[in-house]
C-alpha positions in Angstrom: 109.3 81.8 96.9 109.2 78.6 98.9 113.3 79.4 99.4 112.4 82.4 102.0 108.7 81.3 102.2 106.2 78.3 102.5 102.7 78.5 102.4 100.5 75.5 104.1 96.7 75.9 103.3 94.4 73.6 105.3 90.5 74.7 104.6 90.2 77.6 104.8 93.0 78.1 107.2 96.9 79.4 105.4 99.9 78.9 107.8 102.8 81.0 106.4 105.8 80.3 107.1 109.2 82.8 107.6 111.8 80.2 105.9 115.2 81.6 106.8 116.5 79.4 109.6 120.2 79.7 108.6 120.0 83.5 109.8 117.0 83.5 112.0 114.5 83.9 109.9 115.8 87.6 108.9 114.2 90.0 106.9 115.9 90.5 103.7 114.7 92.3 100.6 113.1 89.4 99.0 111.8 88.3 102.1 110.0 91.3 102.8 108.4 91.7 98.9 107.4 88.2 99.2 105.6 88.1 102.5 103.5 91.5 101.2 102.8 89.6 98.2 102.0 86.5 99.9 99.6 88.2 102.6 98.1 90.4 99.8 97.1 87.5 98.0 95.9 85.4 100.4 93.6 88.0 101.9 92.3 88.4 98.6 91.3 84.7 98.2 87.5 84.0 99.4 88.5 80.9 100.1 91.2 81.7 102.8 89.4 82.6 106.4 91.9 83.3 108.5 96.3 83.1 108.3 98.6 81.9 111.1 101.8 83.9 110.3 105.0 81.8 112.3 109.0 80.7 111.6 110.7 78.0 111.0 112.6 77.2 114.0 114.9 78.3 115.7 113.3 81.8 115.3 109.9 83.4 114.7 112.1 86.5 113.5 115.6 88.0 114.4 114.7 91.5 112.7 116.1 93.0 109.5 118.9 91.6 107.7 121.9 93.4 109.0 124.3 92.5 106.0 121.6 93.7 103.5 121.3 96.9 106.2 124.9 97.6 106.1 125.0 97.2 101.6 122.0 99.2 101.5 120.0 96.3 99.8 117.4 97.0 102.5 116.5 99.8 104.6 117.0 100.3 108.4 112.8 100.4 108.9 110.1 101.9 107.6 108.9 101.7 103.6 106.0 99.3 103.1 104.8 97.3 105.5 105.7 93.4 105.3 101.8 92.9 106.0 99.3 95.4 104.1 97.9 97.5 107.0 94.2 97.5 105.3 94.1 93.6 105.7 90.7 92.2 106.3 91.9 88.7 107.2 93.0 87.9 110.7 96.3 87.4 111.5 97.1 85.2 114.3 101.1 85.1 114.9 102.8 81.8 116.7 105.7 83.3 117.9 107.7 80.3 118.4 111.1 81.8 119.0 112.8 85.1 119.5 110.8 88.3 117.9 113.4 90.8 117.9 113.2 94.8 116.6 112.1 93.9 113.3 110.9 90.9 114.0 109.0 92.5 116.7 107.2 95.2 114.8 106.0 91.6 112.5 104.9 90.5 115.6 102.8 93.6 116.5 101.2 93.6 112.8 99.3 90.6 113.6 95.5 90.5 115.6 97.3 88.5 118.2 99.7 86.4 119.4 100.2 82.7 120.3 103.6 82.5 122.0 105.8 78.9 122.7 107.6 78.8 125.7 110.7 79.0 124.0 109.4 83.0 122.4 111.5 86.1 123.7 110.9 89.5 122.3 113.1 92.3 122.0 113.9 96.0 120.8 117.1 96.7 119.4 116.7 99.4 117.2 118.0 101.9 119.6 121.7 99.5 119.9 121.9 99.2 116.5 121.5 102.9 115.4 118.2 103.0 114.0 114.5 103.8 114.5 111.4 101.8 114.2 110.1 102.6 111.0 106.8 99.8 110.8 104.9 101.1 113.4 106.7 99.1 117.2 106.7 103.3 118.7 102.4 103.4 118.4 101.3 99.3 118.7 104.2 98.5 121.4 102.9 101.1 124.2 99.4 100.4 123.3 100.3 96.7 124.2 102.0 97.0 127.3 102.0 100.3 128.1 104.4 103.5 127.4 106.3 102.7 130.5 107.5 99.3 130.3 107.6 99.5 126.2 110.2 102.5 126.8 112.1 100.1 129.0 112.4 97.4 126.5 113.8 100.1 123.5 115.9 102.1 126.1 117.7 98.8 126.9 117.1 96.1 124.4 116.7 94.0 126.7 114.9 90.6 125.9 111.3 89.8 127.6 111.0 86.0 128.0 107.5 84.5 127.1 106.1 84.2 130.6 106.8 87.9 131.0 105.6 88.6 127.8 102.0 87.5 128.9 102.3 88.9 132.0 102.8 92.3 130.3 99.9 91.7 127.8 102.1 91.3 124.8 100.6 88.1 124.2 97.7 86.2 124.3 99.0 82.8 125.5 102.1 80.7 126.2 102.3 77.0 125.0 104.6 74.1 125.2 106.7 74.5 121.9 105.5 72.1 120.1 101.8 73.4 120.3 101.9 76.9 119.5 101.0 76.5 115.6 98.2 73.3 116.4 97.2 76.4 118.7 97.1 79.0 116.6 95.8 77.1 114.1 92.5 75.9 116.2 92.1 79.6 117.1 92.3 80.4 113.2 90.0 78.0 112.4 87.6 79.5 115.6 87.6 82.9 113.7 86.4 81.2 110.2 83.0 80.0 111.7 81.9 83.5 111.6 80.8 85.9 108.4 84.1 87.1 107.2 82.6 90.3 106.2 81.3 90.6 109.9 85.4 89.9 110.4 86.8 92.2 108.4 84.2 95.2 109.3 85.8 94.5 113.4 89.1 94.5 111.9 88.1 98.1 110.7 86.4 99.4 114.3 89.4 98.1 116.2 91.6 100.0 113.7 89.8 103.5 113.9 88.9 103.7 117.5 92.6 103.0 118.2 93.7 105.8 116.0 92.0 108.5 117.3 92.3 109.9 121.2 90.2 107.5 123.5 87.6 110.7 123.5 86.7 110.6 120.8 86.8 106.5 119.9 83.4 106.1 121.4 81.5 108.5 118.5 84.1 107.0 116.0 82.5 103.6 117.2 79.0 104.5 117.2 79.6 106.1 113.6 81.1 102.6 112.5 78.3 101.2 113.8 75.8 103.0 112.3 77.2 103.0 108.7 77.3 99.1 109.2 73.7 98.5 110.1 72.7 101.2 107.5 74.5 99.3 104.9 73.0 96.3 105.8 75.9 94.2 107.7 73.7 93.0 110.5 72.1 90.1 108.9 69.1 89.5 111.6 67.9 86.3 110.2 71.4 84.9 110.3 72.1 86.6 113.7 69.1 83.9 115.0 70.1 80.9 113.4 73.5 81.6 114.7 72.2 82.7 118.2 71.5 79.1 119.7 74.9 78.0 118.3 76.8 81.1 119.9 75.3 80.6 123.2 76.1 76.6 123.1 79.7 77.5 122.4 79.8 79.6 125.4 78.5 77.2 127.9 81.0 74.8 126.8 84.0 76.9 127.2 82.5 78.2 130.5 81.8 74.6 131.8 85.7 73.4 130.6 87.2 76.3 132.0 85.3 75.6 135.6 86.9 72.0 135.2 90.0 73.5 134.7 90.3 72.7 130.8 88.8 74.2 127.5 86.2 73.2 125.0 86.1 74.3 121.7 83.5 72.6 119.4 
């Protein structure tokens, strides 16, 4: 797989990377099998905390391969997703060049997104004749809102990085160079807490944002309560963790009042 794909593993951090640089990083058939496989696997690995999803350059993802597209080797959207949807791993994506229809939707499957300078994102289906089939229609207006995601499929126009944040599409910007180091210490920030603790937010974030904003406060208080009920609040780690937690955030709020950041 290392031909489409690369895997780096450091700790119990895995940086995987999209290896098609020739063509963007484009999504072909074996591209696609092999990054499900890939993300299935490594979710299933104990071992594995959290996964930085990013491209080789000069792309994070130009979209579906056209020429497969056009033979039929691949279809225009929908099918499986390229990452399971039930994944209990954080996904942080490093969006370190254009993100593009396709490419895109990979972008919206991740928990959030660390963008370089150089990132641009993009919808295209509508130019190219096809609809989003991976989800970019619900995640897309839930990120920056039904307005201004209708403006990006209606004209495919490209949204620079700066813009992009501005929006809320991403988390941060970066100098180039940074944004997997970046994504990486923000990986390695999620793996310091209980996986299971992880994984059971991964699930509340999921349900309450697919239901009507009604009714996601009793689908939360329902999560909740089936979580403490089955014993997911661990109160005697909660307190040894409790000093630690509190340290952390008088660190980050001291570095951010000196105009920097602090992440022990």
């Amino acid at each position: 797989m290392d031909d489409v794909l690369h895997v780096d593993v450091d700790g119990a951090v895995a940086t995987v990377w999209l290896n098609r640089p020739h063509v963007r990083n484009a999504l072909s058939a074996l591209l696609i099998g092999g990054l499900r496989e890939t993300m299935a696997a490594l979710d299933a690995n104990p071992a594995i905390g959290a996964i930085v999803l990013t491209g080789v350059d000069p792309a994070f993802c130009a979209g579906l391969d056209l020429t497969e597209v056009a033979a039929g080797a691949v279809g225009g959207g929908g099918g499986s997703l390229p990452i399971p949807a039930d994944l209990a791993t954080p996904v942080i994506g490093a969006i370190n060049g254009p993100a593009v229809t396709g490419g895109l939707e990979l972008a919206l499957m991740c928990d959030f997104l660390i963008a370089s300078d150089r990132a641009s994102f993009a919808d295209t289906h509508a130019r190219v004749g096809i609809l989003p089939g991976w989800g970019l229609s619900v995640e897309l207006p839930r990120s920056i809102g039904v307005r201004r995601a209708r403006q990006m499929s209606f004209t495919g126009n490209y949204v620079p990085a700066h813009q992009a944040l501005e929006w809320g599409l991403v988390n941060e910007v970066v100098p180039h160079d940074e944004v997997v180091d970046r994504a990486r210490a923000l990986a390695a920030d999620t793996v310091g807490i209980d996986a299971g603790t992880v994984a059971a937010m991964k699930r509340l974030y999921w349900a309450t944002g697919s239901v009507a904003t009604g009714d996601a406060y009793t689908v939360e208080r329902e999560v909740n309560r089936s979580w403490m009920d089955r014993g997911g609040f661990d109160r005697g780690a909660f307190a040894a963790r409790r000093a630690e937690i509190e340290a952390r955030g008088s660190s980050q709020i001291d570095g951010s009042a000196k105009g920097g950041e602090s992440t022990p």
